[in-house]
N, CA, C and O atoms as a GROMACS GRO file, in nm:
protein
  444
    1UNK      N    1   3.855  -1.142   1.832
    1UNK     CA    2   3.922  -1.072   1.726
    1UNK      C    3   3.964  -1.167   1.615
    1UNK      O    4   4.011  -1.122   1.510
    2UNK      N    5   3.945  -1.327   1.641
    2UNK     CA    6   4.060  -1.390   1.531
    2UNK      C    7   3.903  -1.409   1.427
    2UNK      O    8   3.900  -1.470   1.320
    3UNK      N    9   3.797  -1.347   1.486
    3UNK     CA   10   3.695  -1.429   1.387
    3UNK      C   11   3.645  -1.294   1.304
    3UNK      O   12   3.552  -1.301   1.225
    4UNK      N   13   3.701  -1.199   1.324
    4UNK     CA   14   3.642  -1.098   1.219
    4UNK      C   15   3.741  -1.100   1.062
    4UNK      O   16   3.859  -1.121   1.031
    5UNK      N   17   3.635  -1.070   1.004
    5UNK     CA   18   3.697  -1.082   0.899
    5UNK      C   19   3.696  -0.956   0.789
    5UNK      O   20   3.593  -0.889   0.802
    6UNK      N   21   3.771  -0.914   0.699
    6UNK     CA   22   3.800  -0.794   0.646
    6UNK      C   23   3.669  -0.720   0.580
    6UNK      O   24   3.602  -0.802   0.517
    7UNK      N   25   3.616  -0.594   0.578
    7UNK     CA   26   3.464  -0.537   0.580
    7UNK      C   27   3.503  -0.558   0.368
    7UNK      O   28   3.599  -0.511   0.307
    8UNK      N   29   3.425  -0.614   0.329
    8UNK     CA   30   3.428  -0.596   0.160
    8UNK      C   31   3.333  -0.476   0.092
    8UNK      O   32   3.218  -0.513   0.070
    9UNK      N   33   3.356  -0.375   0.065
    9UNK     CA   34   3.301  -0.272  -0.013
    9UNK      C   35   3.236  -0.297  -0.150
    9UNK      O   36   3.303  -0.209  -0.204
   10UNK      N   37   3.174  -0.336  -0.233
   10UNK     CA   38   3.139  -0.355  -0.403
   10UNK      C   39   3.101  -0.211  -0.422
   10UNK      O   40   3.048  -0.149  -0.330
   11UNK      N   41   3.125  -0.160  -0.530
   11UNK     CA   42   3.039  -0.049  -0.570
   11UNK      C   43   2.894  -0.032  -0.568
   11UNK      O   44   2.828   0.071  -0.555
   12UNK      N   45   2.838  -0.216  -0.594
   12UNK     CA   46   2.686  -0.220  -0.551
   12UNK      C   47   2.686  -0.159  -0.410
   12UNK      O   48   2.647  -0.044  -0.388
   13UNK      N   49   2.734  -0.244  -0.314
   13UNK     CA   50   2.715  -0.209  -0.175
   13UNK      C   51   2.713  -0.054  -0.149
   13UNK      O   52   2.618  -0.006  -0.087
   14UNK      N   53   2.829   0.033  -0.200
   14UNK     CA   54   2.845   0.137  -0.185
   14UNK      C   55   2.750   0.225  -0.219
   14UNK      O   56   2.735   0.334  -0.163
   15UNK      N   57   2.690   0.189  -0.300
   15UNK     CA   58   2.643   0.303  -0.402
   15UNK      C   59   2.515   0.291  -0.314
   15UNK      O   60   2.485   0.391  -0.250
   16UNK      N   61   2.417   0.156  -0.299
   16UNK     CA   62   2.273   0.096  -0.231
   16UNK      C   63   2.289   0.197  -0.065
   16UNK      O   64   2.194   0.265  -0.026
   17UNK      N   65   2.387   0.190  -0.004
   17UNK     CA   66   2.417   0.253   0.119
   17UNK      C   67   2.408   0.359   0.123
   17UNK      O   68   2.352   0.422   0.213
   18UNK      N   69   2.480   0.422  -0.007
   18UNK     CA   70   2.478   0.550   0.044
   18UNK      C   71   2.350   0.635  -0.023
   18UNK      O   72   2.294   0.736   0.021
   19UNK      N   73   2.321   0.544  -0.166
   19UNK     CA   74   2.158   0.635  -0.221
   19UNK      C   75   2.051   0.600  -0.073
   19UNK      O   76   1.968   0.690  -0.060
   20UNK      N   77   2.038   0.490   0.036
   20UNK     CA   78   1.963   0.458   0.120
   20UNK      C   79   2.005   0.614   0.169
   20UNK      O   80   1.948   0.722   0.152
   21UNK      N   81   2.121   0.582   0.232
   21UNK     CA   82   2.160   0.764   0.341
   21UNK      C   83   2.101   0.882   0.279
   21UNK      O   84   2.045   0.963   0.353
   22UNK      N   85   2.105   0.898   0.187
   22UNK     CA   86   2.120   1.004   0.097
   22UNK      C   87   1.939   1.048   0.102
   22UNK      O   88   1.906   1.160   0.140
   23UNK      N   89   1.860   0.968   0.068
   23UNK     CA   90   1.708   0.940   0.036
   23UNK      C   91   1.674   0.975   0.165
   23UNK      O   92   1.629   1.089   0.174
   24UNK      N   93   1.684   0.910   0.270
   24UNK     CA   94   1.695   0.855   0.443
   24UNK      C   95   1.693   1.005   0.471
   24UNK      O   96   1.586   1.064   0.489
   25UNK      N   97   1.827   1.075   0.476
   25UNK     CA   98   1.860   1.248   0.508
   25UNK      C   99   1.786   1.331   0.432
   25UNK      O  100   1.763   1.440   0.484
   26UNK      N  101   1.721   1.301   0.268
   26UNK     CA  102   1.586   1.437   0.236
   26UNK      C  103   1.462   1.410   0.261
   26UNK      O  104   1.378   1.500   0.260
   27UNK      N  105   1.428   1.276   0.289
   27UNK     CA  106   1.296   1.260   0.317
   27UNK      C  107   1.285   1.284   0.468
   27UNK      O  108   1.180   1.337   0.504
   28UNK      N  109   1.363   1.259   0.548
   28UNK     CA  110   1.352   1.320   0.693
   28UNK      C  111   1.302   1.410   0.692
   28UNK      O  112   1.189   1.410   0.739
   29UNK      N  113   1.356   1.534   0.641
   29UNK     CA  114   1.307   1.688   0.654
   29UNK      C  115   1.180   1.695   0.604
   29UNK      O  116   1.102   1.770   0.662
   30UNK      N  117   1.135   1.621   0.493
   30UNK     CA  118   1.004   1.674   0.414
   30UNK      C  119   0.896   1.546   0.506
   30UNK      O  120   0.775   1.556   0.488
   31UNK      N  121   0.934   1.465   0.573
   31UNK     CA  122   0.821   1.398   0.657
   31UNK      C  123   0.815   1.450   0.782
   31UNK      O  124   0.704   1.442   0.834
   32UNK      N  125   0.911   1.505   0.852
   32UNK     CA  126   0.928   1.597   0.969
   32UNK      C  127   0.795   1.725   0.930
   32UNK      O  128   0.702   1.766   1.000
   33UNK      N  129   0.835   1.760   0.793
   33UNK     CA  130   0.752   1.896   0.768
   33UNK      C  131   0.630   1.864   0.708
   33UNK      O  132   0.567   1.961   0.664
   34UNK      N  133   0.563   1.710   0.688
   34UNK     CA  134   0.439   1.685   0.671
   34UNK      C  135   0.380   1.593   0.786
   34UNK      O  136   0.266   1.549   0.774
   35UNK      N  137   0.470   1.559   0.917
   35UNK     CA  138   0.379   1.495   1.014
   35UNK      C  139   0.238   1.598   1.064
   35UNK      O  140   0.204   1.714   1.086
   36UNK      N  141   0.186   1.448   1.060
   36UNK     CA  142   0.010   1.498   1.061
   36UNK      C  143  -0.085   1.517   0.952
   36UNK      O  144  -0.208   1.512   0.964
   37UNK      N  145   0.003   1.548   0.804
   37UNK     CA  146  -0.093   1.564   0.714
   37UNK      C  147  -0.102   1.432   0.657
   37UNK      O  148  -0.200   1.414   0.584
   38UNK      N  149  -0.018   1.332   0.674
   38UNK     CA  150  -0.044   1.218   0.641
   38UNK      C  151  -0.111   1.184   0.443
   38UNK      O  152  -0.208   1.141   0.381
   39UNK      N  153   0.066   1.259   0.418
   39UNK     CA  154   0.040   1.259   0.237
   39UNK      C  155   0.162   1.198   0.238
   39UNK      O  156   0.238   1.206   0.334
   40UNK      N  157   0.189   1.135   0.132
   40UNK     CA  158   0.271   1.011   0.041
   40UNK      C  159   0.350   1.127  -0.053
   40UNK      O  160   0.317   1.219  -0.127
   41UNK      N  161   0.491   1.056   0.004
   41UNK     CA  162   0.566   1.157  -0.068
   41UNK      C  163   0.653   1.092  -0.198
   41UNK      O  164   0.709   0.982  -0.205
   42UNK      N  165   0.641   1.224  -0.318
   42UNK     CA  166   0.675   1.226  -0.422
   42UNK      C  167   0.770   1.209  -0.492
   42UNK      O  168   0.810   1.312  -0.545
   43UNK      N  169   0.834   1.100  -0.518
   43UNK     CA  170   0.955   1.069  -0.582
   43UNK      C  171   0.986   1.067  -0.740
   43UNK      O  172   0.902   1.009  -0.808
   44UNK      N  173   1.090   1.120  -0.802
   44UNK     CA  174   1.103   1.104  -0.926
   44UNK      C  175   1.220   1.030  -0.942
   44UNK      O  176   1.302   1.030  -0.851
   45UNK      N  177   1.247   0.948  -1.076
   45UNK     CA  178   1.343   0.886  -1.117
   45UNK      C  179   1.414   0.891  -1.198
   45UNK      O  180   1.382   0.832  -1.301
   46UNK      N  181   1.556   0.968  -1.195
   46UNK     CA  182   1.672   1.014  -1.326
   46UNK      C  183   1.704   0.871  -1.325
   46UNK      O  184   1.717   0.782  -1.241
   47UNK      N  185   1.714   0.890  -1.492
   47UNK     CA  186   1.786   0.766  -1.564
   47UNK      C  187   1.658   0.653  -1.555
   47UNK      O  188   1.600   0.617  -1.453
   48UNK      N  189   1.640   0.619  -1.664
   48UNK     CA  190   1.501   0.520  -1.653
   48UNK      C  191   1.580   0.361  -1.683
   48UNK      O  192   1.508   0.291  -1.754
   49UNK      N  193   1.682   0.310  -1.651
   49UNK     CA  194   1.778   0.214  -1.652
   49UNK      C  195   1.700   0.069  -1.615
   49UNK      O  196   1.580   0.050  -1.633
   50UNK      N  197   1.803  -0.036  -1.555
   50UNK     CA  198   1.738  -0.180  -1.494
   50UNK      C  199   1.707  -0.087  -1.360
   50UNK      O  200   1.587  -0.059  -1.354
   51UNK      N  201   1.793  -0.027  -1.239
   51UNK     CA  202   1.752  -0.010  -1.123
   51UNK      C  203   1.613   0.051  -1.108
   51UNK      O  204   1.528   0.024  -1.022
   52UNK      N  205   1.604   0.163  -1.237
   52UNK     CA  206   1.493   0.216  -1.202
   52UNK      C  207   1.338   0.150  -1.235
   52UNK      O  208   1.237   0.144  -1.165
   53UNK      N  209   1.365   0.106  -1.368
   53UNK     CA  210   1.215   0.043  -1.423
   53UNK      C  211   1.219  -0.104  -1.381
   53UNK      O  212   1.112  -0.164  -1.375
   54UNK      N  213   1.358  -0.181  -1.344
   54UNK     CA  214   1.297  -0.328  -1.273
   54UNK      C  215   1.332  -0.344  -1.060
   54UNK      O  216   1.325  -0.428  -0.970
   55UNK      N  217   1.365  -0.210  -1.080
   55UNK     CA  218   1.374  -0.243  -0.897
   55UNK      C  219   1.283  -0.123  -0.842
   55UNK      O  220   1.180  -0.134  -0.776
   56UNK      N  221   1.339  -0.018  -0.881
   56UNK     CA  222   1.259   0.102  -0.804
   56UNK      C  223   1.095   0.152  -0.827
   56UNK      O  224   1.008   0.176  -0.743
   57UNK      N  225   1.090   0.155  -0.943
   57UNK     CA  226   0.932   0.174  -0.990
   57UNK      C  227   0.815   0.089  -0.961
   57UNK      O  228   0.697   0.119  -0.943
   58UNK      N  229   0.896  -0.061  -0.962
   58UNK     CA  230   0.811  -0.171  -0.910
   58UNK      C  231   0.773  -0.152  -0.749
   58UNK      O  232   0.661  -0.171  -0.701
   59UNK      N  233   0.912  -0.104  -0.668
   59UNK     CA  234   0.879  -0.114  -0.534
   59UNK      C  235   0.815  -0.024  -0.501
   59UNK      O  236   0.741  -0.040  -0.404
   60UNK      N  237   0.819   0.104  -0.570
   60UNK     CA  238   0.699   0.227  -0.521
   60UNK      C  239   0.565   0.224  -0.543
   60UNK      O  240   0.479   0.284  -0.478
   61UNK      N  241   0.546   0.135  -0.660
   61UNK     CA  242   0.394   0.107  -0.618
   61UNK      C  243   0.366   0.023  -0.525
   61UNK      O  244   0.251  -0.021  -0.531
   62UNK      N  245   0.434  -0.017  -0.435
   62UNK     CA  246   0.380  -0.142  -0.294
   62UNK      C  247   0.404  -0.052  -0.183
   62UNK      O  248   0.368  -0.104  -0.077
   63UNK      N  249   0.455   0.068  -0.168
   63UNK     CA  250   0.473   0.168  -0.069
   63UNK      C  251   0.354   0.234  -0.048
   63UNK      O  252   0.269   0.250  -0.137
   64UNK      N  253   0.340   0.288   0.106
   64UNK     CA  254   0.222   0.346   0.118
   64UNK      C  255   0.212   0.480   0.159
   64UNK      O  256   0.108   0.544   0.173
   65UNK      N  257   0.420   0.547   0.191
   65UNK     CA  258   0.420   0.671   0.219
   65UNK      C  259   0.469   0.708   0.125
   65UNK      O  260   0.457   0.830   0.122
   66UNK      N  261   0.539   0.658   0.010
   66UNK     CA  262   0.628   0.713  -0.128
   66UNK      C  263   0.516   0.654  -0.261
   66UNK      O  264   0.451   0.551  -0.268
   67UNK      N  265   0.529   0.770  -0.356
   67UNK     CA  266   0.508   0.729  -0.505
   67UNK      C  267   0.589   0.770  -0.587
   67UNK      O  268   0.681   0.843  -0.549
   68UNK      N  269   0.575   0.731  -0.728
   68UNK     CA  270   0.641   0.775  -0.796
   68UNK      C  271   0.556   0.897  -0.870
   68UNK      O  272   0.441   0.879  -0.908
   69UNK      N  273   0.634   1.037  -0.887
   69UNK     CA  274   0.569   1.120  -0.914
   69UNK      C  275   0.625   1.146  -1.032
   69UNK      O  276   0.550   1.229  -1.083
   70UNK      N  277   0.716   1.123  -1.108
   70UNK     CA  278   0.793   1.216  -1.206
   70UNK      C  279   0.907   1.140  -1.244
   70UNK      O  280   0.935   1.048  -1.167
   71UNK      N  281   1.014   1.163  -1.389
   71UNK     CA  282   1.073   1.065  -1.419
   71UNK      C  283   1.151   1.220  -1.492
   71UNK      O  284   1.096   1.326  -1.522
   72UNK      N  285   1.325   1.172  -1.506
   72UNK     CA  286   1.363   1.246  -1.581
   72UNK      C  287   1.420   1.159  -1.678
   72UNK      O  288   1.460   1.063  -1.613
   73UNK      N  289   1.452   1.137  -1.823
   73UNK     CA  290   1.498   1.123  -1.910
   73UNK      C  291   1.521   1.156  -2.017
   73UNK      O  292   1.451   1.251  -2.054
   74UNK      N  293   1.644   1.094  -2.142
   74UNK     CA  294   1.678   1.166  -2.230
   74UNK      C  295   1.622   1.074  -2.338
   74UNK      O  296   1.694   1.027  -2.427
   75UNK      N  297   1.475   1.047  -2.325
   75UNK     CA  298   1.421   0.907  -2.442
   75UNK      C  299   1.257   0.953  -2.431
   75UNK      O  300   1.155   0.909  -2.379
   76UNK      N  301   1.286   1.038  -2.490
   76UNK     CA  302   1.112   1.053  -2.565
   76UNK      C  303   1.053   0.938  -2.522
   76UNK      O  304   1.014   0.924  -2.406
   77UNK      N  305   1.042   0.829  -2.633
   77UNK     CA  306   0.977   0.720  -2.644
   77UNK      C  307   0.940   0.641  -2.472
   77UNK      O  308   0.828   0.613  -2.429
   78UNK      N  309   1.058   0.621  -2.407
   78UNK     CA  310   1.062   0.605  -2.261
   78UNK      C  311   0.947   0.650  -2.236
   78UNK      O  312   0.835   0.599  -2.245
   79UNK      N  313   1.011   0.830  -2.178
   79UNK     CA  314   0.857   0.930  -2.149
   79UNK      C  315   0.746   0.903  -2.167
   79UNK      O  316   0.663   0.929  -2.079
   80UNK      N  317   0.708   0.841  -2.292
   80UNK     CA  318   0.567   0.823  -2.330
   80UNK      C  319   0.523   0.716  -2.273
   80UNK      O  320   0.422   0.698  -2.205
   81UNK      N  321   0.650   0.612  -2.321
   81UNK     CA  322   0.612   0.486  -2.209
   81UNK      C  323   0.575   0.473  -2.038
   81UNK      O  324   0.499   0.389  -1.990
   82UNK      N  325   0.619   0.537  -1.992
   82UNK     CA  326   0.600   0.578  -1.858
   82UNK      C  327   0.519   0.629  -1.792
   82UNK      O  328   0.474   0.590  -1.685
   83UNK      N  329   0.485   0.754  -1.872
   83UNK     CA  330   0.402   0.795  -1.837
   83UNK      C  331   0.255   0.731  -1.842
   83UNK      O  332   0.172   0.731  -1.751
   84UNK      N  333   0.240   0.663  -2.005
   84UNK     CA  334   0.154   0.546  -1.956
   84UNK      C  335   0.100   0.449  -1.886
   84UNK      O  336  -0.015   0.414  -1.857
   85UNK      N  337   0.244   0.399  -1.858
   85UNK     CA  338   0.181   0.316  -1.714
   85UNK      C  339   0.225   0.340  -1.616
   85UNK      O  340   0.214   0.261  -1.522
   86UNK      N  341   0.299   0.476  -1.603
   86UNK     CA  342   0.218   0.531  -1.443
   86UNK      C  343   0.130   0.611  -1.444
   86UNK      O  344   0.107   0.652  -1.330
   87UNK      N  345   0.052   0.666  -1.539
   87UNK     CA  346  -0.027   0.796  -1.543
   87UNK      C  347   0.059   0.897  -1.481
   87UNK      O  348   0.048   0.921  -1.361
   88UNK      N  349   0.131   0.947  -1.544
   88UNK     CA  350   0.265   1.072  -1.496
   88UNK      C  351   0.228   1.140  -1.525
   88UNK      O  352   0.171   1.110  -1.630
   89UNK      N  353   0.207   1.298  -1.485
   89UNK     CA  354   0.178   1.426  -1.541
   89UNK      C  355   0.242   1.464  -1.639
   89UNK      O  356   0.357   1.421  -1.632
   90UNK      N  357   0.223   1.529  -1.736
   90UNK     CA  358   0.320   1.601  -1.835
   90UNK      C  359   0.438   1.690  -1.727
   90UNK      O  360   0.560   1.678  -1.711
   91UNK      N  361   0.355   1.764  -1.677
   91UNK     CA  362   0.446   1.835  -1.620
   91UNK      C  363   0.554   1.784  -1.502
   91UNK      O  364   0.639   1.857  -1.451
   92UNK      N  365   0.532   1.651  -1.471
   92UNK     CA  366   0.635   1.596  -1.432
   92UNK      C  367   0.753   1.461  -1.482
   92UNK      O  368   0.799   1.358  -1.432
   93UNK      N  369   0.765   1.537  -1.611
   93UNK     CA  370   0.856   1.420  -1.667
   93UNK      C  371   0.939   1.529  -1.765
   93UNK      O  372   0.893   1.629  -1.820
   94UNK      N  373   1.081   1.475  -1.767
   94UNK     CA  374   1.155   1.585  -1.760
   94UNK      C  375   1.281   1.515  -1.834
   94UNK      O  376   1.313   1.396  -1.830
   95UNK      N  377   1.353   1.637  -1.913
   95UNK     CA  378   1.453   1.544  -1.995
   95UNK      C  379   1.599   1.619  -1.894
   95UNK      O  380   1.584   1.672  -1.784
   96UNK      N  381   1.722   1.607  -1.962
   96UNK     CA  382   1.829   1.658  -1.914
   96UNK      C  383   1.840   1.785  -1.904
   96UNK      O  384   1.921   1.834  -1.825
   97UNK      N  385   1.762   1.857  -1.980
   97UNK     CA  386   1.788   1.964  -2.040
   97UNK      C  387   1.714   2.063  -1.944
   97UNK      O  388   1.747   2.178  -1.916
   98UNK      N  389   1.618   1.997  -1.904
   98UNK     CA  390   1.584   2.092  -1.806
   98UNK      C  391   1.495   2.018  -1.637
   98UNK      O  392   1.391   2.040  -1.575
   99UNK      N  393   1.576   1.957  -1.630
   99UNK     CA  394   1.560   1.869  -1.492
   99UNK      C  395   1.593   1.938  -1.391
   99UNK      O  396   1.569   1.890  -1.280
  100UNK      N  397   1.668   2.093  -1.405
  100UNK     CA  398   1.728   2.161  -1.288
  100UNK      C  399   1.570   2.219  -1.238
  100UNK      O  400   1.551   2.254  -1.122
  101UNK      N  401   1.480   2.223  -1.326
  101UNK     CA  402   1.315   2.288  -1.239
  101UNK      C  403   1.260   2.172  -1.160
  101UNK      O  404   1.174   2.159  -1.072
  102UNK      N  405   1.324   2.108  -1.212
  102UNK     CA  406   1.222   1.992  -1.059
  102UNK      C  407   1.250   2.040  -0.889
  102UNK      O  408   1.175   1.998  -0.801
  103UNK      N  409   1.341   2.113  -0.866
  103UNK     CA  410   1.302   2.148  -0.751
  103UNK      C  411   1.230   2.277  -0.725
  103UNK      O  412   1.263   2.344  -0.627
  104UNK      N  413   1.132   2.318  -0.809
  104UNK     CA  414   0.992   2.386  -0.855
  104UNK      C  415   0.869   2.302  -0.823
  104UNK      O  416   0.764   2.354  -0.784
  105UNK      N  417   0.882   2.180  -0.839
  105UNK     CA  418   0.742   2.098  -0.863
  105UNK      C  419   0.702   2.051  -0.725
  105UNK      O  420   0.773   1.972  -0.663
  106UNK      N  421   0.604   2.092  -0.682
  106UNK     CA  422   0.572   2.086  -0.521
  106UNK      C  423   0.501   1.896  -0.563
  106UNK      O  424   0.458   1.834  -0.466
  107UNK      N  425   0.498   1.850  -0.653
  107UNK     CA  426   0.429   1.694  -0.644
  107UNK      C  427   0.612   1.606  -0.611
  107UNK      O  428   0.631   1.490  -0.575
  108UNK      N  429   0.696   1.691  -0.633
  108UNK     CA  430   0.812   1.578  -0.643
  108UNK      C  431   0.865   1.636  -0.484
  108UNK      O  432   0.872   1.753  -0.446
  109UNK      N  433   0.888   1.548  -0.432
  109UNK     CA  434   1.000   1.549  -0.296
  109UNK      C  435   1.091   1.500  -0.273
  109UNK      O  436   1.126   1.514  -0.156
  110UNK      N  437   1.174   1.423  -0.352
  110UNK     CA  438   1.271   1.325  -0.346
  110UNK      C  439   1.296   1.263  -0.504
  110UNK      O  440   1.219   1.204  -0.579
  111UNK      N  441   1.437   1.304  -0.520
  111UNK     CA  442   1.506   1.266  -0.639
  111UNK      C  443   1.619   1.180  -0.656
  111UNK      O  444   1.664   1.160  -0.769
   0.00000   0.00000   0.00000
């Protein structure tokens, strides 16, 4: 007991933990409900920020059960950018305004 020492929380920590839980608990259900078909599931990314275009976008293209399918933002210019170099569908890139239809789009599974 004299060697533990007090648990430190950061909001990084917090936030990395619980988007892991959070991701962890919807992709369960939608890989539970595609074992066997052996398809790569569809992720989109609100807020096109540092996490998303220098941590997350990079790591989904080295994944072999997740892609990136879809992006929501409030930057035109972004959009265009993005979609460029991911080859994004039109129909999956999405501003604020109407990001509530993405859970319509059978290519996105995880937001």
């Amino acid at each position: 007991m004299e060697n533990l020492k007090p648990l430190t929380v950061t909001r990084r920590t917090f936030l990395t933990t619980g988007a892991a839980a959070v991701v962890t608990t919807m992709a369960s259900s939608r890989i539970i409900a595609s074992v066997g078909q052996k398809r790569s599931l569809g992720v989109a990314l609100v807020g096109l920020g540092y996490y998303s275009t220098d941590l997350l976008a990079p790591a989904l293209q080295l994944t072999k059960n997740c892609h990136l399918a879809g992006i929501v933002t409030g930057t035109p210019e972004k959009a265009k950018a993005w979609k460029e170099k991911y080859g994004l569908k039109d129909k999956n890139i999405y501003n604020y305004q109407n990001f509530d239809q993405i859970k319509d789009n059978p290519d996105i599974d995880i937001v």
